[in-house]
C-alpha positions in Angstrom: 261.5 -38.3 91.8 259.1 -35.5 91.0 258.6 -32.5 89.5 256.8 -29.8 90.9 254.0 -28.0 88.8 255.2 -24.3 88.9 253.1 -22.9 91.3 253.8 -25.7 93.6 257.6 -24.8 93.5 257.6 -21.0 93.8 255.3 -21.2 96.9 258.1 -23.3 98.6 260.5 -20.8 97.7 258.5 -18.1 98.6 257.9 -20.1 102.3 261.3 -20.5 102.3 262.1 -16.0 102.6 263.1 -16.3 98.6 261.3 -13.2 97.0 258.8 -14.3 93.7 256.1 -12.2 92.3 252.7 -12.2 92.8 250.7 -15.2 91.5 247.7 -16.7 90.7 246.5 -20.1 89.0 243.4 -19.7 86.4 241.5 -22.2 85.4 239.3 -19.7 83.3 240.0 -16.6 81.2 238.2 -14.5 83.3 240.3 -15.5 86.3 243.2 -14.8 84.2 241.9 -11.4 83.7 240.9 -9.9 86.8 244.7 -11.5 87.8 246.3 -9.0 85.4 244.1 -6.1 87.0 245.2 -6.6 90.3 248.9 -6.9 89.2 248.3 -3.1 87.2 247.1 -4.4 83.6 250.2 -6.4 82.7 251.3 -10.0 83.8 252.7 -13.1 82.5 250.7 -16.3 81.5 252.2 -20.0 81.4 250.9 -23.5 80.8 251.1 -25.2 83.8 252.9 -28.1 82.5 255.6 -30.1 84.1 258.2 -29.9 81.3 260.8 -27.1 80.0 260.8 -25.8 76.8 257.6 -24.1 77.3 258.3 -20.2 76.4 259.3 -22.0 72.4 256.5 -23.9 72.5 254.3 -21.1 72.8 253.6 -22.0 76.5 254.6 -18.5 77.9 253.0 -15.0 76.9 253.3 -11.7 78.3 250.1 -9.9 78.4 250.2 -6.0 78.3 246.3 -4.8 79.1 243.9 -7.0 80.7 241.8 -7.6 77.9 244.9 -9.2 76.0 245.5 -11.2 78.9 242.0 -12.6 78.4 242.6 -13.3 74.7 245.5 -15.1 75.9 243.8 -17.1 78.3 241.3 -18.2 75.9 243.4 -19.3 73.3 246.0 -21.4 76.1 243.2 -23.2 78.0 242.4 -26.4 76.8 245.4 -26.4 74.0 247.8 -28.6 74.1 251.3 -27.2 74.7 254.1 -29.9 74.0 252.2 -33.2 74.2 250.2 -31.7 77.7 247.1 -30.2 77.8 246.8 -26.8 79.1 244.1 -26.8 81.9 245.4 -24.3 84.2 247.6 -20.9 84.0 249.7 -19.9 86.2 249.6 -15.5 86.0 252.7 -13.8 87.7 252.6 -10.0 88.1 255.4 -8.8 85.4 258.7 -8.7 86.1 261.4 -6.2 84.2 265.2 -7.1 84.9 268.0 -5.0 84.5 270.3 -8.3 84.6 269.4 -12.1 84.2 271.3 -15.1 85.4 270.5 -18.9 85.5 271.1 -20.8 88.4 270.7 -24.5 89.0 271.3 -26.5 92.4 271.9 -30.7 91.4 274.2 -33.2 92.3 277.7 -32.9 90.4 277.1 -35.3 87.4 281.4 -36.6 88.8 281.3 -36.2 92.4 277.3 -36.2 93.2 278.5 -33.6 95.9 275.9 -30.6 95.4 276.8 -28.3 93.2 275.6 -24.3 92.8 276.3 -23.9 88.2 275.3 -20.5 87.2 275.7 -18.6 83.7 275.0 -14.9 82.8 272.9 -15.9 80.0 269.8 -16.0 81.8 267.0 -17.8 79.8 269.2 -19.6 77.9 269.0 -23.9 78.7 271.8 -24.3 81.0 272.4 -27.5 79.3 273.1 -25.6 76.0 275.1 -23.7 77.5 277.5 -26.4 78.5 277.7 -27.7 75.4 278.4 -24.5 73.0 280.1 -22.3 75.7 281.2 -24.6 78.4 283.5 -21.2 80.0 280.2 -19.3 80.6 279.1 -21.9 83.0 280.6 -21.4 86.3 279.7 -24.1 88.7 281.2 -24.2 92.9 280.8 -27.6 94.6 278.8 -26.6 98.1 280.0 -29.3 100.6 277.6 -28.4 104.0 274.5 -27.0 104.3 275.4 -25.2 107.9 276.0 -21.3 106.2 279.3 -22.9 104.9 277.7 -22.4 101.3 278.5 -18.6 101.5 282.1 -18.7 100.0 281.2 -20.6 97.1 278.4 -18.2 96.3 280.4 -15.6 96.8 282.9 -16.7 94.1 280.1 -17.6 91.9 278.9 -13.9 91.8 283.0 -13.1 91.0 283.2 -15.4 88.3 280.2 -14.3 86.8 281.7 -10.2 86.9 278.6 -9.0 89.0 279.7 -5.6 90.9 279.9 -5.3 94.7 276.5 -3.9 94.7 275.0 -6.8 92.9 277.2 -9.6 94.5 275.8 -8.2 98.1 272.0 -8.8 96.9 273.1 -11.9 94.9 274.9 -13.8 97.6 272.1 -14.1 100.2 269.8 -15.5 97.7 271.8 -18.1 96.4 272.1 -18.9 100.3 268.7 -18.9 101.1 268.0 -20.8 97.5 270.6 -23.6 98.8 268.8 -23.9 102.3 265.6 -24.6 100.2 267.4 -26.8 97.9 268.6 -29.2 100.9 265.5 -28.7 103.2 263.5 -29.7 100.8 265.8 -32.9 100.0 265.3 -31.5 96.5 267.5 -33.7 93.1 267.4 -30.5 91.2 266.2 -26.7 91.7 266.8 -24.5 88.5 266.0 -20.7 88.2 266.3 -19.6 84.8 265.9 -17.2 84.9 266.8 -15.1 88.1 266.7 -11.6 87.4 267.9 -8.6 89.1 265.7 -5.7 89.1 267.0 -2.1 88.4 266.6 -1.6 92.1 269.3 -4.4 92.7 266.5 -6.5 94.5 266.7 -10.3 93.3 263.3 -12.0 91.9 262.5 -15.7 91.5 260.0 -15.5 88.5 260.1 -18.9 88.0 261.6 -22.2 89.2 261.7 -25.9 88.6 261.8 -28.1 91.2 262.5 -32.0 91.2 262.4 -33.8 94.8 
């Protein structure tokens, strides 16, 4: 198996008709800066690493002009950020979310059928969530990858207590990430988190992706 640098996986989601925001990979400060111009003088700089645990570590910054978000730059590149050193960035044009959700696609750990879990408590480890609040964790087993997957995101987005409006933007997502997720031939896909934006539209900032 193997995990996708970050970059690698959000352009296959993006390929793939799921909406993520606009990206570049810097290998240099100024890179990282003219980035954050384009994107209006904000963004959102991560160590491309292939491991979790990087917003913690201090592996993820938000960069509010574009002279911070050369600072930034400086000070990542070259570091080392959980045992990996930091020789590229990826810089994402900023995101604000009016609601975030984490979703993960893997193999049932009882059946191995593939499984949709989700939790309201977007940015939260989805792991940690099973172990301290295993009732926030909603998980729907999806049996076919023919369109049949509709129902069981549909009752994820109950279970969760979205509202019509956000369950109508939410469901077609989850579809389209589930056609990714078996297209690919993917072991895990987790987006943690998903956010939905005050105009209801759903946005993939990030994603990991095992295949």
């Amino acid at each position: 198996m193997t995990r996708l640098l970050e970059h690698d996986a959000l352009r296959l989601l993006s390929e793939r008709g799921i909406a993520v925001p606009d990206f570049v990979v810097a290998a240099e400060a100024q890179e990282a800066a003219q980035a954050t111009a384009t994107f209006g003088g904000e963004s959102v700089l991560k160590a491309l690493i292939p491991v979790n645990g990087r917003a913690s570590a201090g592996g993820v910054r938000i960069a509010r002009s574009v002279e911070d978000a050369w600072k930034i730059a400086e000070a990542m590149l070259g570091e080392k950020v959980l045992g990996y050193r930091v020789d590229r960035l990826l810089v994402s044009r900023l995101v604000e979310a009016e609601w975030e959700l984490a979703v993960l696609f893997a193999p049932d750990p009882e059946t191995q059928r593939p499984t949709l879990f989700a939790s309201a408590l977007g940015g939260i480890d989805v792991a940690d969530v099973a172990r301290r609040d295993p009732a926030a964790l909603v998980r729907r087993q999806l049996e076919h990858a023919d369109g049949s997957s509709a129902g069981a995101a549909r009752a994820v987005a109950e279970d969760l207590g979205l509202g019509a409006e956000e369950s109508d933007v939410l469901v077609p997502a989850l579809e389209a990430m589930y056609r990714a997720f078996t297209e690919l031939g993917a072991q895990l896909l987790e987006i943690n988190p998903l956010m939905i934006a005050s105009d209801r539209s759903i946005v993939v900032p990030t994603a990991t992706l095992v295949v």
